[in-house]
C-alpha atoms as one frame of an Amber mdcrd trajectory, in Angstrom:
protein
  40.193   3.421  -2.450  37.750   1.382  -3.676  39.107  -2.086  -5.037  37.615
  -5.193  -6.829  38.697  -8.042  -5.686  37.580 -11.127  -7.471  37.867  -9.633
 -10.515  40.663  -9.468 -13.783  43.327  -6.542 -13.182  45.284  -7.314 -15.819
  47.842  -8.013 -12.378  48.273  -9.859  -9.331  46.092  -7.999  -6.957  44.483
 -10.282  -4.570  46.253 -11.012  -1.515  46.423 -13.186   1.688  45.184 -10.506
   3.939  41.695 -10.048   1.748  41.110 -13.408   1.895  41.627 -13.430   5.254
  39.174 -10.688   5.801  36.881 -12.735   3.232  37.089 -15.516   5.745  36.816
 -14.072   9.372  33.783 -11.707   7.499  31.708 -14.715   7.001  32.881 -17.593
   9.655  33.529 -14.612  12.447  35.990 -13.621  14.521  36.544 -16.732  16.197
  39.385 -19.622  15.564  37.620 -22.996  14.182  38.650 -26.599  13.264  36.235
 -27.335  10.236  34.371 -30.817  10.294  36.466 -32.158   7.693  38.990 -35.147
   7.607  40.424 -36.481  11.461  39.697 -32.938  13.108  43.206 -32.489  14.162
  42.738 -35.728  16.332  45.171 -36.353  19.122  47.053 -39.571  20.089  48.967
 -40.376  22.943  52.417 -42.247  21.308  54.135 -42.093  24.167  55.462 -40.349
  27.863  57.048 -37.590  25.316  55.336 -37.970  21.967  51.908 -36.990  20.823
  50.588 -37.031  17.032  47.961 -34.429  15.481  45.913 -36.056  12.379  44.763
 -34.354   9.646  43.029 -31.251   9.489  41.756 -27.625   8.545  40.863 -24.635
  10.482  40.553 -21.103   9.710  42.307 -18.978  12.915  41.559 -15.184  12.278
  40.399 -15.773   8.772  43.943 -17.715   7.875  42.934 -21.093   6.700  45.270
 -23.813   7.646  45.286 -27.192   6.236  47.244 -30.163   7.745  47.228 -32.754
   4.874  49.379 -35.717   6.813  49.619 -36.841  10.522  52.698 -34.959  12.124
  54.086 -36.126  15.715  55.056 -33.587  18.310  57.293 -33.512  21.521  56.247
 -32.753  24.673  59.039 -31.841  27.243  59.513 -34.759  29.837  57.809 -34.062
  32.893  59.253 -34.128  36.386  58.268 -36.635  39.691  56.328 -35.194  42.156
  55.178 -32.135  39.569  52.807 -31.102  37.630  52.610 -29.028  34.371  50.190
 -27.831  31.892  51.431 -28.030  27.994  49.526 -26.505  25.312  49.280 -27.962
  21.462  48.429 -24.734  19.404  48.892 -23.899  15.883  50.917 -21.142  15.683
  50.691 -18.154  12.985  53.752 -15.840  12.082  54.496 -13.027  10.712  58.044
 -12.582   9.406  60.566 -10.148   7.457  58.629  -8.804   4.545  55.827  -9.721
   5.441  55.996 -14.116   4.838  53.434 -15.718   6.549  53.726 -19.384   7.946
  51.915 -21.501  10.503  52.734 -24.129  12.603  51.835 -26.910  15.521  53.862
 -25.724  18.689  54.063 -27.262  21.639  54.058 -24.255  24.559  55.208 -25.801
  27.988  54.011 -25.146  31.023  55.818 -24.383  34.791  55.865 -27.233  36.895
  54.592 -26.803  39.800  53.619 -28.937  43.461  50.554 -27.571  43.799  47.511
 -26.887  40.557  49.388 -26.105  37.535  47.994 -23.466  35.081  48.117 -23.287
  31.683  51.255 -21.112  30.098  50.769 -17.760  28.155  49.917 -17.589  24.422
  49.949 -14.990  21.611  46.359 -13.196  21.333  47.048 -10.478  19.158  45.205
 -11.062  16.417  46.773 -10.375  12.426  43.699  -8.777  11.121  44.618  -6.311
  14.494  48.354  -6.313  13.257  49.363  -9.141  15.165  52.502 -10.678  14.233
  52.239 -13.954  16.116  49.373 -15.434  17.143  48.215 -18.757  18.440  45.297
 -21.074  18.538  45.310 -23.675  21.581  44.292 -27.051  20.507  44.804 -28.824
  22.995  45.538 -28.915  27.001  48.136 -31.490  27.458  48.406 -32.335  31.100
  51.144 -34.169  33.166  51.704 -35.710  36.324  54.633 -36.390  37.481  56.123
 -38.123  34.096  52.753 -39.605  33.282  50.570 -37.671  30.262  47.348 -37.272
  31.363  44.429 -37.308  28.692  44.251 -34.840  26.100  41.799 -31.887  26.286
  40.555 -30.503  23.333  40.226 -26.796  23.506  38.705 -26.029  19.851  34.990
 -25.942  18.096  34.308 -27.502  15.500  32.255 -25.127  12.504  29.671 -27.313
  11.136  28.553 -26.676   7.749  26.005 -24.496   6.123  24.052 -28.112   5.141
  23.711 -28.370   9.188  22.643 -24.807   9.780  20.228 -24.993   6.834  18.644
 -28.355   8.375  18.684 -27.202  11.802  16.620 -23.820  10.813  13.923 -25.870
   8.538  10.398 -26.540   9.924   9.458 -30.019  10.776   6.053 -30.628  11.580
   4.220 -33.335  13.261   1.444 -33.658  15.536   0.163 -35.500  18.795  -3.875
 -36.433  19.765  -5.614 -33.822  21.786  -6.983 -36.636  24.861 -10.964 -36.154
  25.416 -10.939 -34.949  21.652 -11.077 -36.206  18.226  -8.497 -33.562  16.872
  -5.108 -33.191  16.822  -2.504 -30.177  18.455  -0.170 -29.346  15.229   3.727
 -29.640  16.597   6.053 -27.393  14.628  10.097 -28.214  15.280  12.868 -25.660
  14.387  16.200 -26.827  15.676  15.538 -28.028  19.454  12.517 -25.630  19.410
   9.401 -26.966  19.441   5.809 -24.990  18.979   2.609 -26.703  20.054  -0.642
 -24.729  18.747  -4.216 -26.482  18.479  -7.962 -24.706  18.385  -9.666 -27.794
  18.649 -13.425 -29.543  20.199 -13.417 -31.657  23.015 -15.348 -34.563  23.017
 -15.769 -35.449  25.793 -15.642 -34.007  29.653 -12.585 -34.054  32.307 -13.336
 -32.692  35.592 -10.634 -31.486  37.636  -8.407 -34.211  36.750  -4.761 -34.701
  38.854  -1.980 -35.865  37.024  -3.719 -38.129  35.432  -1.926 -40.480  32.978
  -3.812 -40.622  29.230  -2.687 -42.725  26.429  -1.742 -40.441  23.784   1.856
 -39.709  23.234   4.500 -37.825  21.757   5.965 -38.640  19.170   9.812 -39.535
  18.436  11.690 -36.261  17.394   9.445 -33.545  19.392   9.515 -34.918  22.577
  10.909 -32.851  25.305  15.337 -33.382  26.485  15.526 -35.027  29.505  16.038
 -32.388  31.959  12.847 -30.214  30.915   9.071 -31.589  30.551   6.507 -30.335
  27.170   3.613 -28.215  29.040   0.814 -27.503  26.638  -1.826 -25.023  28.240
  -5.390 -25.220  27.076  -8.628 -22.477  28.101 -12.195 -23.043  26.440 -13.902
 -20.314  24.458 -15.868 -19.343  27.640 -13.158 -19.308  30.183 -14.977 -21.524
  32.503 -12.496 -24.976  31.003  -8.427 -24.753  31.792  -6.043 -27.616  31.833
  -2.512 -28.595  31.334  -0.869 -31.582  29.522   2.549 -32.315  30.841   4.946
 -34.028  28.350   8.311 -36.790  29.546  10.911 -37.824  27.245   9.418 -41.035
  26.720   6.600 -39.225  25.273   4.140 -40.114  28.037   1.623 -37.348  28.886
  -0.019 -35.957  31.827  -3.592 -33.926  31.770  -4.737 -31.382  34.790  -7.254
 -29.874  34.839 -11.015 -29.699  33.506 -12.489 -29.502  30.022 -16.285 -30.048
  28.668 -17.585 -31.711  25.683 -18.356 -29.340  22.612 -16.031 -26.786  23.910
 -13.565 -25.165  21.581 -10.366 -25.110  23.227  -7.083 -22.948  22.571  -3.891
 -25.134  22.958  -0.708 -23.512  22.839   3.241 -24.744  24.265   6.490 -24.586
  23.643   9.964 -26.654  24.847  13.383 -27.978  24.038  14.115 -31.173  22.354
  16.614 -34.050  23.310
């Protein structure tokens, strides 16, 4: 049966488990910390004692808040062992149905040899899970010595940051041997490079030939990939390539002729 949610009954109608459905509807079906406060940090107090700052996260649509720092235990470890701890938040499902959460420490085995993480609760509640945990953090030991920390969640950035990172940003770089310009358009780390421009001016089979136009800060290519704009004239007889570095510098091969119209067109991944 049909029933509206946010809206007056005239009773208490709304529950947990529709909110939680709310949630996991529209942040998925994933567990998240949310880029708010000290994102659960971790510090190492001491050989036993770790402390989680403050914090939300929404684990199977159940939003969790940790408003104050709370320090946890961690099981001494052994000489000549190693474990594997895990820091997880922990949700429960009790006797009529009361609901709770909590930071658990789950300990490892100790082992001589590569130790492996211990087993945690995966069932989710919206599948009727009565326990269920989200790992935090990987807390590893040698001997009696706590290694460092490793964090285990993502962080869900805001709608603000997906709205900026899907809005068009536009620039532009100077077509060399031309007066004209190639239009850049940046979505993200996506970037477009589109031009129907006149040359000026003639290149003849040209190598890897340095020119001095660049481009600029913000659309120029990550450092493990290279911006390759391909240009053909009108009359098919022109071709050429510009090759693009992080720093901006560019590269032209190929040939072009003066009063040509050329077609540009590129695309790449930003820094």
């Amino acid at each position: 049966m049909v029933e509206l949610v946010t809206g007056h009954a005239n009773k208490a109608h709304a529950t947990a488990e529709q909110a939680a459905g709310l949630n996991a509807g529209i942040l998925g079906l994933d567990d998240y910390v949310l880029d708010v406060h000290d994102k659960f940090e971790i510090t190492v107090v001491s050989a036993n004692k770790v402390t989680i700052g403050t914090g939300e996260l929404v684990m199977q649509g159940r939003h969790v808040s940790q408003g104050t720092p709370e320090d946890l235990i961690v099981t001494n470890g052994s000489q000549g062992q190693k474990r594997n701890d895990l820091i997880v938040c922990r949700y429960a499902r009790g006797s009529q149905n009361i609901e709770s959460a909590k930071l658990v420490v789950v300990r490892g085995t100790p082992t001589t040899g590569t130790p492996t993480d211990p087993a945690v609760n995966t069932t989710s509640p919206l599948d009727g899970g009565t326990t269920y945990d989200m790992p935090l953090y990987r807390i590893p030991l040698d001997g009696i010595t706590i290694g460092t920390p490793v964090a285990l969640f993502n962080v869900l950035k805001p709608m603000s940051d997906v709205w900026d990172s899907l809005t068009p940003v536009t620039g532009q770089v100077k077509m060399p041997y031309s007066d004209r310009h190639i239009t850049l358009v940046r979505v993200g780390r996506i970037v477009t490079a589109c031009a129907y421009i006149t040359l000026t001016s003639n290149f003849t089979q040209v190598s890897n030939v340095s020119v001095n136009e660049t481009i600029p800060e913000g659309f120029r290519p990550s450092g493990d990939s290279r911006a390759v704009m391909r240009g053909t004239d009108n009359s098919g007889a022109g071709s050429f390539y510009l090759y693009g570095t992080p720093a901006g510098k560019m590269v032209l091969n190929g040939t072009g002729y003066t009063g040509r119209f050329v077609g540009i067109s590129g695309c790449w991944i930003t820094a």
